[in-house]
C-alpha positions as CSV (number, residue, x, y, z in Angstrom):
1,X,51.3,109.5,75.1
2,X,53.9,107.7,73.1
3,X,53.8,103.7,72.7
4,X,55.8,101.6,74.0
5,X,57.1,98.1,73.0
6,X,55.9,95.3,75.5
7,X,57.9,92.4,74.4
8,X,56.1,89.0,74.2
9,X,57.4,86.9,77.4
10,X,56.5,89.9,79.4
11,X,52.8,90.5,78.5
12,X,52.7,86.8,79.3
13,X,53.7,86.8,82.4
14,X,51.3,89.6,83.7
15,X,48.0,87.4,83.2
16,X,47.1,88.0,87.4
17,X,44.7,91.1,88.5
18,X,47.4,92.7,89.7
19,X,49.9,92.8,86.9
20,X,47.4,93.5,84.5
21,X,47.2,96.4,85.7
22,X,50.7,97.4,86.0
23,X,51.0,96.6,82.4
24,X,48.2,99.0,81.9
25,X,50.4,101.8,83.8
26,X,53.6,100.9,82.4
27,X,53.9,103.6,79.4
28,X,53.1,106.5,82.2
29,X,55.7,105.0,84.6
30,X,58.4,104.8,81.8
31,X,57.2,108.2,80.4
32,X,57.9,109.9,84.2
33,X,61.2,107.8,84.4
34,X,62.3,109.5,80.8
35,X,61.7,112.6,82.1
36,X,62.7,112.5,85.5
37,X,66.4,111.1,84.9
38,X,67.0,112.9,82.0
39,X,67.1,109.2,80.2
40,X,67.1,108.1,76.1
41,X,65.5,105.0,75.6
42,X,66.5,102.3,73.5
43,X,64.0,99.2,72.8
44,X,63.2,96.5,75.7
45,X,65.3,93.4,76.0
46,X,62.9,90.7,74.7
47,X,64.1,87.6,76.9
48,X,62.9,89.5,79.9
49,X,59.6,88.2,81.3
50,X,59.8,89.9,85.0
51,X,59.7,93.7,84.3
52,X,60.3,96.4,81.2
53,X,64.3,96.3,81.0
54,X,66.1,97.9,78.3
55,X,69.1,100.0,77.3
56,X,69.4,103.7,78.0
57,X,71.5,106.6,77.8
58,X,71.9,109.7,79.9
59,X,72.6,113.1,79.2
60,X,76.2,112.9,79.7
61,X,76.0,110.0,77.2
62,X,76.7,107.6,79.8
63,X,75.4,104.1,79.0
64,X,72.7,102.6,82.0
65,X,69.9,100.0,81.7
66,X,65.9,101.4,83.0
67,X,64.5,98.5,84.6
68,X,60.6,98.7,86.0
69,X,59.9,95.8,87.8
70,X,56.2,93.8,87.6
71,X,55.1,93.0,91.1
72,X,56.9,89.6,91.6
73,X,56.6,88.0,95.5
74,X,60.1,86.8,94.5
75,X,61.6,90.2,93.3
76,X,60.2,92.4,95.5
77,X,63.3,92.9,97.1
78,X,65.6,93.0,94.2
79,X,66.6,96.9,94.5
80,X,67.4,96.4,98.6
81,X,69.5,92.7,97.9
82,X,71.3,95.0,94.6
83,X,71.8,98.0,97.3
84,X,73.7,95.6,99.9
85,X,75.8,94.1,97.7
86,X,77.0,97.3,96.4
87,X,78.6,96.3,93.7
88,X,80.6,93.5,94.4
89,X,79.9,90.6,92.0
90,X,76.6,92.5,91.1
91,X,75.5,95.4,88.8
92,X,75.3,98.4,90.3
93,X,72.1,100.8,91.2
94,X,72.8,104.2,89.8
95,X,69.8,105.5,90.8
96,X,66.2,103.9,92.1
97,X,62.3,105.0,92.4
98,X,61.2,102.6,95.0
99,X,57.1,103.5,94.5
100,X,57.9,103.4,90.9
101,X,59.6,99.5,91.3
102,X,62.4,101.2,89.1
103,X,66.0,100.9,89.0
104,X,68.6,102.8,87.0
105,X,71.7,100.0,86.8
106,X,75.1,100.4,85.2
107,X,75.6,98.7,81.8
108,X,77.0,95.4,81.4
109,X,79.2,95.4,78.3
110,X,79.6,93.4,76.1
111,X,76.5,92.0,78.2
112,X,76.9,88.6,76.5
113,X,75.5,85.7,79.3
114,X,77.5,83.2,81.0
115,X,75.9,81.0,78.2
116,X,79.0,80.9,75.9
117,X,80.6,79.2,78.1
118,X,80.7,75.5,78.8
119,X,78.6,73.9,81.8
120,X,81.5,73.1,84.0
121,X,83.4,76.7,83.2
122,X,80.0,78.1,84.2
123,X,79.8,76.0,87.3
124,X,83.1,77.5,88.3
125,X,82.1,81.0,87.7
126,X,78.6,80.5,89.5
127,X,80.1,79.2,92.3
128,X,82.7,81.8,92.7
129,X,80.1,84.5,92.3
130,X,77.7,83.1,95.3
131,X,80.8,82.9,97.7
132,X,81.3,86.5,97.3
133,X,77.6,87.6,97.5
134,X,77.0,85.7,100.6
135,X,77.1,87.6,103.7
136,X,74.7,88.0,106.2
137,X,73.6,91.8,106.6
138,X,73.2,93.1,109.8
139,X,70.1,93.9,111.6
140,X,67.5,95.7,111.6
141,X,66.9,94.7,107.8
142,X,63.8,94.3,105.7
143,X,65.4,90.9,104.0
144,X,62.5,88.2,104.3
145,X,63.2,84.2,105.4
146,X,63.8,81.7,102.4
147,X,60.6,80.0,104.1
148,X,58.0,82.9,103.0
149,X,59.1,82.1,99.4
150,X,58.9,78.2,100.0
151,X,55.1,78.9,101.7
152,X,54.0,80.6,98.8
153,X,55.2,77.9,96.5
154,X,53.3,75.4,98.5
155,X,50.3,77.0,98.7
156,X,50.3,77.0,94.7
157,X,51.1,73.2,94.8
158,X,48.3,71.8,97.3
159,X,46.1,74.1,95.4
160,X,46.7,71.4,92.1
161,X,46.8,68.2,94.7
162,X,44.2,66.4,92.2
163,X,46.5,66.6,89.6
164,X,49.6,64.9,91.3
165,X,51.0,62.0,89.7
166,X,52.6,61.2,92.7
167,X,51.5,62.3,95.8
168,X,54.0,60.6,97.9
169,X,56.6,62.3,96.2
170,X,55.3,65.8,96.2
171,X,54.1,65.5,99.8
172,X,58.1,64.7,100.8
173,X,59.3,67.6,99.2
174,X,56.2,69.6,100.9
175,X,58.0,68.3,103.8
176,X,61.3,69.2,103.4
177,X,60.6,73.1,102.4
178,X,59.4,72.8,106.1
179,X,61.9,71.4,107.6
180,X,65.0,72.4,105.7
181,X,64.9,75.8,106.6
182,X,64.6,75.5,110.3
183,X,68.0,72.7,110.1
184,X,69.8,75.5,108.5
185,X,73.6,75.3,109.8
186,X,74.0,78.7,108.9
187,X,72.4,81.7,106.8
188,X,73.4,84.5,104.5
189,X,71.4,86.8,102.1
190,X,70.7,84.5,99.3
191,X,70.2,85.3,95.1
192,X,67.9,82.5,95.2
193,X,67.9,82.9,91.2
194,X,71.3,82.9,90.0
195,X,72.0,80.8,86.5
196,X,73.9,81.3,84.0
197,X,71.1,83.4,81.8
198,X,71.3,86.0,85.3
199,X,75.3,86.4,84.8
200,X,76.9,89.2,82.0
201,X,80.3,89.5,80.9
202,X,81.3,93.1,81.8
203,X,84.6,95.4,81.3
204,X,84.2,96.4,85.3
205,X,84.7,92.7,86.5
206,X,84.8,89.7,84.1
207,X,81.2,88.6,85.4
208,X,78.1,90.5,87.1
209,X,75.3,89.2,88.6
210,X,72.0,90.5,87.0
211,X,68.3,90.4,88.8
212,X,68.6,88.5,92.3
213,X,65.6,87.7,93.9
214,X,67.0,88.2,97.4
215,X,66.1,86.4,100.9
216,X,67.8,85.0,104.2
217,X,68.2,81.5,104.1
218,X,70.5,78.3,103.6
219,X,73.4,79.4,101.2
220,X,72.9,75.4,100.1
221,X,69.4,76.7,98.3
222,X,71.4,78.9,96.1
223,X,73.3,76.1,94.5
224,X,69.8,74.5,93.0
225,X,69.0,76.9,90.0
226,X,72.1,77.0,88.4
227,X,71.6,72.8,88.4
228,X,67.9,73.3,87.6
229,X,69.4,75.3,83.9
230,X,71.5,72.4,83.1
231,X,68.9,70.0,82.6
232,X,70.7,68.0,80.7
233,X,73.3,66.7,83.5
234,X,71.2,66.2,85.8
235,X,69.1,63.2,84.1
236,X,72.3,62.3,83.0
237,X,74.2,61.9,86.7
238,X,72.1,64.3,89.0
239,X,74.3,62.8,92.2
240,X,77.0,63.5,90.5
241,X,76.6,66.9,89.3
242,X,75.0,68.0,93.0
243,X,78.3,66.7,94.2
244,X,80.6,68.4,91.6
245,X,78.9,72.0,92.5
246,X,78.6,71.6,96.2
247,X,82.3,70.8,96.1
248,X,82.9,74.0,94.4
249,X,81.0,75.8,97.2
250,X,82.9,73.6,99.7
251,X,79.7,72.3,101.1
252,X,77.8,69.1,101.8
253,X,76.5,67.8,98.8
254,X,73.7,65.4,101.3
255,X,72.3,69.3,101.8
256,X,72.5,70.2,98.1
257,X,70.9,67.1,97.4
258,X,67.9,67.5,99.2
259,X,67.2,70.9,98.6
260,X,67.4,69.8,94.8
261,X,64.8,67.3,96.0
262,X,62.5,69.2,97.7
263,X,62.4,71.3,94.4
264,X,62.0,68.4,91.7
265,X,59.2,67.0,93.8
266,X,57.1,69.7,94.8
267,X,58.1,73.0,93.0
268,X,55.0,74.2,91.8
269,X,54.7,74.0,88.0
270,X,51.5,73.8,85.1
271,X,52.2,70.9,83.9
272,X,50.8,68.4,87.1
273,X,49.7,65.1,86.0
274,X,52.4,64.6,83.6
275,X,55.8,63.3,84.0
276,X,58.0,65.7,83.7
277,X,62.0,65.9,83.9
278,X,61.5,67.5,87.5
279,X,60.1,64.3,88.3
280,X,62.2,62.4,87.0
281,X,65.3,63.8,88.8
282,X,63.2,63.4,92.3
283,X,62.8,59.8,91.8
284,X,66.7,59.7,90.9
285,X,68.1,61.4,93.8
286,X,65.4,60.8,96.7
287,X,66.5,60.6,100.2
């Protein structure tokens, strides 16, 4: 069978049982793709740590990108969340193997990120983006609540309790991924994971959105990764950044704020003991 290249961050990220051994069938899943659609494979993106993504070409010479997803609790709807946006403000599916986890999408070119941009130009751009994707689909869907994602994170964080620095903290934020949810005003289908690294400059629109990790929830969440990528601003003036972006969205910035709390404090991360820059923001913008 022929060999394929597993870039670095991806063979990290598969350390659990169950990724392992996706890993282990990853050449016979790309090997079936190849031949079922017909596909030419170029070598995998290396930056990409949550499946095997790479360019592709089909027979007709069109140009298309193979993703096979890892299992990923946060992913797992990525094809469905890609499927219902259709298009607008997102890459297109082209075509999609759901036992597979496989996804043929259109190519972004040029591709470059929203990185060459400026912060505040890519505040404007994210912002725009998430006003489009949100809408609420309509029912009977298989979309699950922002709060299954939140429990799971939890779990992972009162599984490290003895290593908190400060318990108080984390234990608010534990509080708040309870509560915030259930005080939504309103919901939409979210991206959850949308930053400028997740956003490619294409000829089709001037900006696509690239691997959402869909769910149903407060549309004030999806404000907190892009903040969470600009590090930077945020121990600078985190109140004041929140407020610049939730005025964007046209949005409370008290909501923003304490989802970006309930995050800093009690995200689950490796590094538990320490104090890290999460931290540091929670302390500085604590209700």
């Amino acid at each position: 069978m022929r060999e394929w290249t597993v870039p670095r961050r991806l063979a990290a990220s598969c350390q659990t049982d169950e990724r392992a051994a996706w890993l282990h069938r990853l050449p016979e899943i790309l090997q079936t793709l190849e031949e079922r659609w017909s596909l030419t494979l170029g070598q995998p993106f290396e930056e990409v740590s949550c499946g095997w993504v790479a360019p592709a070409k089909l027979e007709d010479g069109t140009l298309v990108v193979l993703k096979a997803g890892m299992p990923h609790m946060e992913g797992e709807d990525e094809l469905e969340g890609l499927l219902f946006w259709n298009g607008v403000a997102a890459v297109r599916v082209l075509r999609a193997d759901r036992t597979l986890n496989a996804m043929l999408l259109e190519r972004c070119e040029p591709g470059t990120t929203l990185h060459v941009l400026p912060e505040p130009e890519q505040d404007v751009v994210i912002a725009g983006l998430l006003r489009r994707l949100w809408r609420l689909p309509p029912a009977p869907h298989r979309f699950r609540p922002l709060s299954s994602m939140l429990q799971f994170w939890a779990s992972e964080t009162l599984a490290r309790s003895e290593r908190w620095a400060d318990g108080g903290l984390v234990r608010e934020g534990l509080r708040l991924f309870q509560e915030l949810p259930r005080t939504a005003p309103e919901e939409t289908l979210l991206t959850t994971d949308l930053h400028a690294g997740n956003v490619l400059r294409t000829t089709r629109e001037p900006w696509l959105v690239i691997d959402p990790k869909p769910f149903i929830g407060d549309p004030a969440y999806d404000a907190t990764q892009h903040l969470f990528n600009c590090s930077g601003r945020l121990l600078a003036d985190a109140n004041g950044f929140i407020r610049r972006v939730a005025d964007l969205l046209e949005m409370k910035h008290e909501r923003v704020g304490l989802w970006m709390f309930a995050r800093a404090a009690a995200e689950p991360r490796r590094n538990w003991g320490q104090e890290d820059w999460k931290t540091t923001v929670a302390r500085a913008i604590a209700p």
